[in-house]
C-alpha atoms as one frame of an Amber mdcrd trajectory, in Angstrom:
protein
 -22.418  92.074  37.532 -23.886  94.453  40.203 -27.153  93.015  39.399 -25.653
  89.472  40.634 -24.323  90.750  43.457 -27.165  92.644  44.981 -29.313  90.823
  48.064 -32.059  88.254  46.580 -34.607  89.966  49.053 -34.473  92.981  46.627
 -35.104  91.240  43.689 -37.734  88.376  42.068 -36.936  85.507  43.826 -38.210
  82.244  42.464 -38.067  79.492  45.619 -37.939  75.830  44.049 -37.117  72.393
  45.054 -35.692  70.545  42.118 -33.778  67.560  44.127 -33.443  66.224  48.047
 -30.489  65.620  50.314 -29.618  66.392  53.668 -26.871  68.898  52.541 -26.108
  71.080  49.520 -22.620  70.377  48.462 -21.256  72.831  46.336 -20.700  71.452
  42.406 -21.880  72.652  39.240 -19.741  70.174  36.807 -22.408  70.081  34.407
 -20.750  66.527  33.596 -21.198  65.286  36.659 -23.955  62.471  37.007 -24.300
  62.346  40.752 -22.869  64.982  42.726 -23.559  68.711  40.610 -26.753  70.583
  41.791 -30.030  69.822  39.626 -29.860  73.944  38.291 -26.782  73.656  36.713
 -27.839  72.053  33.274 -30.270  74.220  31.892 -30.009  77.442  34.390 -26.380
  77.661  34.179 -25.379  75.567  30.839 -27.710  76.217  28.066 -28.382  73.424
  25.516 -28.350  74.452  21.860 -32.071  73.458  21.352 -34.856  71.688  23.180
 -37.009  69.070  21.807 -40.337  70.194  22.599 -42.912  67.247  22.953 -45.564
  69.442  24.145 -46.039  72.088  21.301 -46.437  69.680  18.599 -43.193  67.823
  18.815 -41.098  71.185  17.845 -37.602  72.141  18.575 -36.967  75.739  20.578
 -34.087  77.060  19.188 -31.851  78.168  22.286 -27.632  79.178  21.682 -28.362
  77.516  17.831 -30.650  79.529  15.740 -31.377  76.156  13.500 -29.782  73.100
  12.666 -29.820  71.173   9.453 -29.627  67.699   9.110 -27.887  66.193   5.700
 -30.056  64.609   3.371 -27.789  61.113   3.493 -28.212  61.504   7.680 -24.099
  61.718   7.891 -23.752  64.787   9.375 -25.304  68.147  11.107 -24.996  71.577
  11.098 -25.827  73.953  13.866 -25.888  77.670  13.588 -25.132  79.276  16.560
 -26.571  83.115  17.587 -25.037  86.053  17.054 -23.224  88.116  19.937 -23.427
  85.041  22.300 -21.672  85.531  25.529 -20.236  83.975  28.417 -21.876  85.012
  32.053 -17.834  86.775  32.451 -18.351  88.165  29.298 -15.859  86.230  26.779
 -17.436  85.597  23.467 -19.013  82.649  22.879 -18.503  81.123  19.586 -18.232
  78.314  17.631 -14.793  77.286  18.324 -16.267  76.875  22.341 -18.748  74.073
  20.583 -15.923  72.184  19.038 -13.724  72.161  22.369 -16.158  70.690  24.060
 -16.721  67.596  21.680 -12.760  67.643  21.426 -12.949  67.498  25.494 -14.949
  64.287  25.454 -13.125  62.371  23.216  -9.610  63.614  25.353 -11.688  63.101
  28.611 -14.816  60.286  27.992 -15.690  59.787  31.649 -17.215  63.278  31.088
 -19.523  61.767  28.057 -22.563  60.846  30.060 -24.817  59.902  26.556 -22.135
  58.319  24.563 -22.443  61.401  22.305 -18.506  61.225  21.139 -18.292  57.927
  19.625 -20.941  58.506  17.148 -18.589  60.984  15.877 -16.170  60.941  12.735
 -15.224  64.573  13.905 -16.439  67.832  14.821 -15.816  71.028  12.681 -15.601
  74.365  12.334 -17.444  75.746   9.038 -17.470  79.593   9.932 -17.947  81.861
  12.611 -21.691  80.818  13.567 -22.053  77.261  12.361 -20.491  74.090  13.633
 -20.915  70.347  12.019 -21.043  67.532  13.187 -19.762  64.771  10.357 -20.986
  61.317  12.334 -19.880  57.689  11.895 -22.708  56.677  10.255 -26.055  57.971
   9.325 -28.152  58.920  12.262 -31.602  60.545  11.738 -32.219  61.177  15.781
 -29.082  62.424  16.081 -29.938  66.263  17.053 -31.373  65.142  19.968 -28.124
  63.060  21.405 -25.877  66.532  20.511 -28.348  69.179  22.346 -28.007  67.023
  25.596 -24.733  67.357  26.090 -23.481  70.939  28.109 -21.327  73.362  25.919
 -18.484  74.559  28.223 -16.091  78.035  27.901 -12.956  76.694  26.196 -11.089
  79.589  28.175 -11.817  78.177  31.513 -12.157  74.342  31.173  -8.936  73.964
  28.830  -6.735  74.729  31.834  -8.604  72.344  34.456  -6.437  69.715  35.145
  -8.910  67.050  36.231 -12.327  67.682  35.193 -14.105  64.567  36.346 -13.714
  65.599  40.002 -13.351  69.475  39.002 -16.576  70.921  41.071 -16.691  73.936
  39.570 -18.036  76.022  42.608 -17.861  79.510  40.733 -19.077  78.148  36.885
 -19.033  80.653  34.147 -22.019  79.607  32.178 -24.382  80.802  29.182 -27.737
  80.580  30.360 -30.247  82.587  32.311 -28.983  82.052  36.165 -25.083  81.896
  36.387 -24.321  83.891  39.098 -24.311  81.769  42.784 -24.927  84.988  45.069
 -24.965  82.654  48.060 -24.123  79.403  49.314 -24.338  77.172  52.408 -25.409
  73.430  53.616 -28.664  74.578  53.913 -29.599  77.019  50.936 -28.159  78.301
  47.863 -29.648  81.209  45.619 -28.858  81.448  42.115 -29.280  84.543  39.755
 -28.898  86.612  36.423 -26.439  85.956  34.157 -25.442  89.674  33.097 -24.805
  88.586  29.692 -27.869  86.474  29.040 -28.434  86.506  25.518 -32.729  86.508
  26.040 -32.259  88.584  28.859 -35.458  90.671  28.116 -37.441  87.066  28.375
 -36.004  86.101  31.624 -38.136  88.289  34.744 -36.836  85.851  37.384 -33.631
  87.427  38.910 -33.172  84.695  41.159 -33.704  80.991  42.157 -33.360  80.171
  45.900 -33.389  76.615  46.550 -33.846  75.704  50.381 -31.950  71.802  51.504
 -35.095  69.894  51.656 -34.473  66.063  52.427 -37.226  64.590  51.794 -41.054
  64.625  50.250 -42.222  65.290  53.811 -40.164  67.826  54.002 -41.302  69.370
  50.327 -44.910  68.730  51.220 -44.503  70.846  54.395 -42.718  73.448  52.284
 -45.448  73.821  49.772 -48.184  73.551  52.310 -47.105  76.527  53.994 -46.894
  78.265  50.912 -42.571  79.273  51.132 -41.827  77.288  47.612 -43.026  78.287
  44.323 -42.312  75.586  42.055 -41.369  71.767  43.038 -40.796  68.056  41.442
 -41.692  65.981  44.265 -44.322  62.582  44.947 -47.019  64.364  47.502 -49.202
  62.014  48.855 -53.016  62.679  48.434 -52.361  66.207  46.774 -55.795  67.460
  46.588 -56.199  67.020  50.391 -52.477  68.186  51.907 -51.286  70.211  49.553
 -54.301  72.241  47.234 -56.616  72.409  50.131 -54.250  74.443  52.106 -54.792
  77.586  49.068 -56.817  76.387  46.740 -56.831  79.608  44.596 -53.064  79.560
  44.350 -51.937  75.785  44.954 -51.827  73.632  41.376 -50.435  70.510  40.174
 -50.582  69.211  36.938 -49.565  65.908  36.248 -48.173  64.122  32.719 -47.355
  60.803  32.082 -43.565  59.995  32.384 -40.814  58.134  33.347 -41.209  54.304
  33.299 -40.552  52.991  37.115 -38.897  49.808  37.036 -37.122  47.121  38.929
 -33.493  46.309  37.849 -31.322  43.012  38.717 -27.593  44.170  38.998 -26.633
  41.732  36.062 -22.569  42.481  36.867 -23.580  42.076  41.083 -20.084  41.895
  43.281 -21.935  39.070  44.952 -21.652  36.226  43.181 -24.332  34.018  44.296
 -26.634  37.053  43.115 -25.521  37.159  40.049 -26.289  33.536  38.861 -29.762
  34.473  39.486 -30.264  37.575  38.183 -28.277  36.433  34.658 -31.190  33.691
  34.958 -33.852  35.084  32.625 -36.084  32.769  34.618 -35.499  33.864  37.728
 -36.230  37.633  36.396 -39.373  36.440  35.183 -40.674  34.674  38.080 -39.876
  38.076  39.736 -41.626  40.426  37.571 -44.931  38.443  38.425 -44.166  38.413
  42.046 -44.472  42.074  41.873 -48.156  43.674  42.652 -48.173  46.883  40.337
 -51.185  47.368  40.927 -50.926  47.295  44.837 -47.963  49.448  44.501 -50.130
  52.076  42.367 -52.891  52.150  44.915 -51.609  52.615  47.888 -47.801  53.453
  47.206 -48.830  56.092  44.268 -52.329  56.994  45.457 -53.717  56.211  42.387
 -51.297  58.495  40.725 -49.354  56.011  38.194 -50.462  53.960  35.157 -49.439
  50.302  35.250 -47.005  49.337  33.300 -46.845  45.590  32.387 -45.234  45.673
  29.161 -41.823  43.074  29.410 -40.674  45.026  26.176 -40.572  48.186  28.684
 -42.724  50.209  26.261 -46.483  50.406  27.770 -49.587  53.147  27.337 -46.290
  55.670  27.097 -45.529  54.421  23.479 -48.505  52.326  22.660 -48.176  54.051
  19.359 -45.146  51.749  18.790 -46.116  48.608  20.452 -45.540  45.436  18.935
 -49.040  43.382  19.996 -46.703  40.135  19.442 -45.082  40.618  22.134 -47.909
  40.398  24.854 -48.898  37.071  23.338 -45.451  35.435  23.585 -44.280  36.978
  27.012 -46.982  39.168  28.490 -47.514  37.179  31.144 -44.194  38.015  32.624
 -45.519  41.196  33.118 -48.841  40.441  34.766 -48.756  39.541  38.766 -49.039
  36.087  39.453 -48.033  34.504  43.029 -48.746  31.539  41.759 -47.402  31.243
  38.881 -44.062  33.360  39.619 -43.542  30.479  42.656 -43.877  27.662  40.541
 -41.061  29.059  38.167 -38.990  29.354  40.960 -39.852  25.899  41.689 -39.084
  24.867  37.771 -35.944  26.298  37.912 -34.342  24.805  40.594 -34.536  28.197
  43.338 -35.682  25.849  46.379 -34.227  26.283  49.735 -31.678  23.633  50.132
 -30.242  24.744  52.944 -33.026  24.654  55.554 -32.708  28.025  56.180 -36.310
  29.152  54.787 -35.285  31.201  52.065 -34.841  29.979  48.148 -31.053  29.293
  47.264 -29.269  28.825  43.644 -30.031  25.575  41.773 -26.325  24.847  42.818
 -27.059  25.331  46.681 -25.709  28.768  46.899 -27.727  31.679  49.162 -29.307
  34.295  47.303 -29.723  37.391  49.668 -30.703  40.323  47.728 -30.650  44.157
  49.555 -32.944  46.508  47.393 -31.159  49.678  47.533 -34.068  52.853  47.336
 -32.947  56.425  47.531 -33.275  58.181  51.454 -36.334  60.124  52.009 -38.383
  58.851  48.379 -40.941  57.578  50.076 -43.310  56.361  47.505 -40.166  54.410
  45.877 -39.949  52.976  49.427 -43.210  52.282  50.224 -43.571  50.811  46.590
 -40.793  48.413  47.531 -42.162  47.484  51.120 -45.019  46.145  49.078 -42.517
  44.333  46.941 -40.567  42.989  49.200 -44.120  41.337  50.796 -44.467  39.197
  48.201 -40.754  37.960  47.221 -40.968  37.234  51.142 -43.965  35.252  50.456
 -42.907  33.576  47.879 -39.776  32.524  49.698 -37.040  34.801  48.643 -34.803
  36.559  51.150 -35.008  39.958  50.210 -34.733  43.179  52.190 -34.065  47.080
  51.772 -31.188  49.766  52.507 -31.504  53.463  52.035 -28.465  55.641  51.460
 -28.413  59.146  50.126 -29.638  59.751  46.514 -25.586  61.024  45.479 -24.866
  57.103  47.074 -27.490  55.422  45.200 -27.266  57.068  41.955 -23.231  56.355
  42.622 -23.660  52.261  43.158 -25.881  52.205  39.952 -23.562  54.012  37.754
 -20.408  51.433  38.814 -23.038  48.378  39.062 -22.179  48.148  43.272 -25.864
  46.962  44.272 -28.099  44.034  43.814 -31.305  45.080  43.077 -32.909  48.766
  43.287 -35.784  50.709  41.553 -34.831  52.593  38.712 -36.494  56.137  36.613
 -35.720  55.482  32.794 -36.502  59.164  31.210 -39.134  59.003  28.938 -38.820
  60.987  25.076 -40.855  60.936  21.919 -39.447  57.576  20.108 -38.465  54.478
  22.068 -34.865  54.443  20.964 -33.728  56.635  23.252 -34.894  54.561  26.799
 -34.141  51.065  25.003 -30.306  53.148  23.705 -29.394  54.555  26.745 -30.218
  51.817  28.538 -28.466  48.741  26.603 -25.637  50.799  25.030 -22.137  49.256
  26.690 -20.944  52.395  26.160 -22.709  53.637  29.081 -22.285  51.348  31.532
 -20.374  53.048  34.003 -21.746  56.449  32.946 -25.036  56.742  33.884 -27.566
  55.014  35.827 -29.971  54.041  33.170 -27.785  51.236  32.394 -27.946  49.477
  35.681 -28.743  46.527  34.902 -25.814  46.160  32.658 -27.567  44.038  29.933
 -26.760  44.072  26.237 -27.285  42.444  23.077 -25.350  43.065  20.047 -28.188
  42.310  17.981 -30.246  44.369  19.210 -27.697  47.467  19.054 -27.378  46.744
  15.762 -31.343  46.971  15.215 -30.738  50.188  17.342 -28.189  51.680  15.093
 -29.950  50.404  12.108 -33.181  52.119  13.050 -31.768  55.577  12.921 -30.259
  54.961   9.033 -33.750  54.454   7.508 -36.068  57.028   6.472 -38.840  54.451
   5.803 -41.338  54.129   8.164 -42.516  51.040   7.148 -38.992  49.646   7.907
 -38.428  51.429  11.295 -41.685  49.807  12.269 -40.373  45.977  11.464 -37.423
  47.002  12.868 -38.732  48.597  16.406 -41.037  45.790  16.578 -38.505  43.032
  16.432 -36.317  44.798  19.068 -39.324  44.964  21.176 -39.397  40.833  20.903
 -35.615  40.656  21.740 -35.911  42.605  24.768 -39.200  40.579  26.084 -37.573
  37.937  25.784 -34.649  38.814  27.570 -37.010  41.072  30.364 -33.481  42.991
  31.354 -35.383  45.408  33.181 -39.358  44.752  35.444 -41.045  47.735  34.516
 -43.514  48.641  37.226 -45.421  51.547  36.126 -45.017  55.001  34.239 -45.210
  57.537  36.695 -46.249  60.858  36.661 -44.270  63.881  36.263 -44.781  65.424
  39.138 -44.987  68.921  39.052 -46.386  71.389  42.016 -46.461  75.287  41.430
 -47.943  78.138  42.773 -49.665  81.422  41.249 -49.223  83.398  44.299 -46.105
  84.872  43.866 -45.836  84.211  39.800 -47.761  83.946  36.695 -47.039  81.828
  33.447 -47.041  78.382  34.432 -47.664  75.724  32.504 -51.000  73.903  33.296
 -53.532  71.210  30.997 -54.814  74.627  29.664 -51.130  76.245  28.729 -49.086
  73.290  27.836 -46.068  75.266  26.830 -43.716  72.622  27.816 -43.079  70.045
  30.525 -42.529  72.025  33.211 -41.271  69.387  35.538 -37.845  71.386  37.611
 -35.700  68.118  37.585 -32.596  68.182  35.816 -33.564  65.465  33.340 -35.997
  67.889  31.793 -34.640  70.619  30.021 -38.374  71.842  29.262 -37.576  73.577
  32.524 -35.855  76.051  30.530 -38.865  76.974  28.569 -40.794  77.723  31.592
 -38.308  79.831  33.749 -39.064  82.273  30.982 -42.354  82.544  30.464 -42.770
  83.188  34.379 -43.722  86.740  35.352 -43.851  88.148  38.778 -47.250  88.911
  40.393 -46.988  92.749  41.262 -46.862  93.095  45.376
């Protein structure tokens, strides 16, 4: 513990900027979908494995040594290490594993991927191995269980509330437990002193200085006081590598697929007639210049994405080519076009007012809600917002805090916003976690609030078979459902951007080391894999 408690300025101090806001608030519910700090998944809650897309499509074994998936796909087995601890020093064992599934079930606000319902029950083999026994067979399962946080049974059994519970002094299992200091302004978080792969971890500390907004990141990078970021930098060769070019590297992957969402469940009323319109979402999609919004609002940095199954260049190894000859031109910008479908279905202004109404005569007024301070997601909807203007819609935009934003697309409380659906090695997980009911009102990937049982049932269905002749038919006729439907615009996969530099530490992942995705968001937990192969440069 003294190790924790000594003064960051004597130890290896990693400075990053995993997420903006104008204030650090002090939460570290790993739970917690818009308030807990972006270090405390990961840094301070361990997963059991990560699924490595990067080296080969492996799994790194973290508190599990290996799992084992039953040959009729019913149930899993993880094997945890031996002589796990907590960061206070309590064992941690198997029995922790199950009390957290148990948890869920008692508490399932906290169960942010659904996780618990896929479960017939949880159970305790012997000392090092849990297993999970599952509905029904499930052959991606593994990766549903490791993204859920394991949490000490001896200190979350006796919180009474633990949706609001913030947690300000966690006792965790991975590398950087211990919060040495906190304010409004920075935080520094260090070494657990019962880190099981304590002899991989060289870091002692993370410090993470309140940055707002990408400005503000740029500025921080520029002048060389941050070590590793996640942030959109504008022109990044000229503002940011220029200023050190021996030390100052990017290294960009494709990602996330950047998309517009129509609040299907809007509080406004008159909204939601349109947006439950599948015609009106069309016309939309091709009123929006991707390629505009690449150019200028990305810098080039993006690759379109103008698939209206969602999937793109991301999983073209999946694509159904149907499905561009039926609907792809949704996808494609087209003034023209998207005004006369407007016109075809009845969204004329018929109030004299200038803007487009309902076919019944009622306004449509539509506020695009963009997170403060993301200023390529704001400039990217300025150029939106040109040509729904244009094409006679009355459209405009708001910008609250990120905790806000990410808050009113959780409980469906907006209209219209741009939305980051995380992208993984098989399509079922973006097309699951974003039309499961079972998240709506749990995380933000389900704005939109569409469904269709059918195509949950496809879902489901696709992780029973082993053929992969039959997942094929299947993924490609849930492909066609959603097209049809075009629940979500998808705009363009953007880049995971990553900024690091070599001044202060060695290791990092680059095109020529591609030990993992080393993007420092929370939604990566890659992350983990690269706080540890980081070594500091001798002074």
């Amino acid at each position: 513990m003294a190790m924790a408690a000594a003064p960051a300025s004597a130890q290896s101090v990693l400075t990053v900027s995993s997420e903006q806001t104008t204030t650090w608030v002090r939460n570290f519910n790993p739970f917690n979908q818009t308030s807990a700090r972006a270090t405390t998944k990961d840094f301070i809650y361990e997963p059991l494995a990560i699924f490595n897309r990067l080296a080969g499509n492996k799994w790194e074994y973290r508190l599990a040594e290996n799992f084992e998936l039953a040959d009729d796909l019913k149930s899993i087995s993880f094997t945890l290490r031996d002589g796990l601890k907590w960061s206070d020093g309590e064992p941690l064992t198997v029995d922790d594993v199950v009390f957290t599934y148990d948890y869920l079930k008692k508490f399932p606000a906290l169960d942010f991927n659904s996780v618990a319902p896929l479960m017939a029950s949880v159970e305790k083999v012997d000392e090092h191995t849990v297993r999970f026994n599952l509905v029904q067979p499930n052959s991606l399962i593994a990766t549903t269980i490791v993204g859920m946080p394991i949490v000490p049974q001896h200190i979350w059994k006796d919180v009474a509330d633990p949706v609001t519970f913030s947690n300000e002094t966690p006792v965790g299992s991975g590398p950087l437990t211990e919060i040495s200091r906190f304010t409004p302004q920075v935080y520094e978080q260090c070494r657990n002193p019962n880190y099981w792969d304590a002899d991989s971890l060289k870091v002692d500390c993370i410090r993470l200085p309140q940055l707002a907004d990408n400005p503000q990141v740029l500025a921080a990078l520029a002048d060389g006081t941050l070590d590793w970021a996640t942030s959109f930098i504008p022109d990044i060769d000229n503002t940011f590598v220029a200023k050190d070019p021996e030390h100052n590297k990017y290294w960009f992957l494709p990602s996330s697929l950047v998309a517009f969402t129509l609040n299907l469940e809007s509080p406004d009323e008159n909204n939601k007639k349109a947006f439950n319109d599948v015609n009106f979402r069309r016309a939309v999609s091709m009123l929006i210049d991707r390629q505009t919004i690449i150019d200028i609002a990305g810098y080039g940095y993006p690759v379109i994405n103008e698939d209206p199954a969602m999937l793109g260049e991301f999983y073209k190894a999946f694509g159904n080519p149907e499905v561009a000859t039926q609907f792809g031109q949704y996808g494609k910008f087209d003034l023209d076009a998207g005004v006369a479908l407007l016109d075809k279905s009845g969204y004329v202004d018929k109030d004299g007012d200038g803007f487009r109404d309902n076919p019944d005569g009622t306004p449509i007024a539509v506020d695009i809600e963009i997170p403060n301070g993301w200023t390529d997601w704001i400039d990217a909807t300025q150029i939106a917002i040109e040509s729904l203007k244009q094409a006679g819609l009355n459209v405009q935009m708001s910008t609250p805090e990120e905790s806000v934003w990410a808050s009113d697309l959780i409980d469906a409380k907006y209209s219209m916003s741009l939305n980051a659906i995380a992208s993984a090695a098989n399509p079922y997980f973006p097309y699951i976690r974003s039309f499961n009911p079972a998240d709506f009102g749990k995380s933000r990937f389900s704005a939109q609030r569409w469904t269709d049982p059918e195509v949950i049932e496809m879902l489901n269905k696709y992780t029973q078979v082993k053929d992969p002749a039959e997942q094929k038919s299947i993924m490609d006729a849930i492909q066609l459902k959603v097209a049809a439907a075009m629940p979500v615009i998808p705009v363009y996969n953007s880049p995971s951007f990553y900024q690091y530099s070599t001044k202060r530490f060695t290791g990092w992942a680059s095109a020529d080391n591609p030990i993992s995705s080393p993007v420092v968001s929370n939604a990566n937990p890659g992350r983990l894999i690269q706080l540890l192969a980081l070594r500091p440069v001798a002074q």
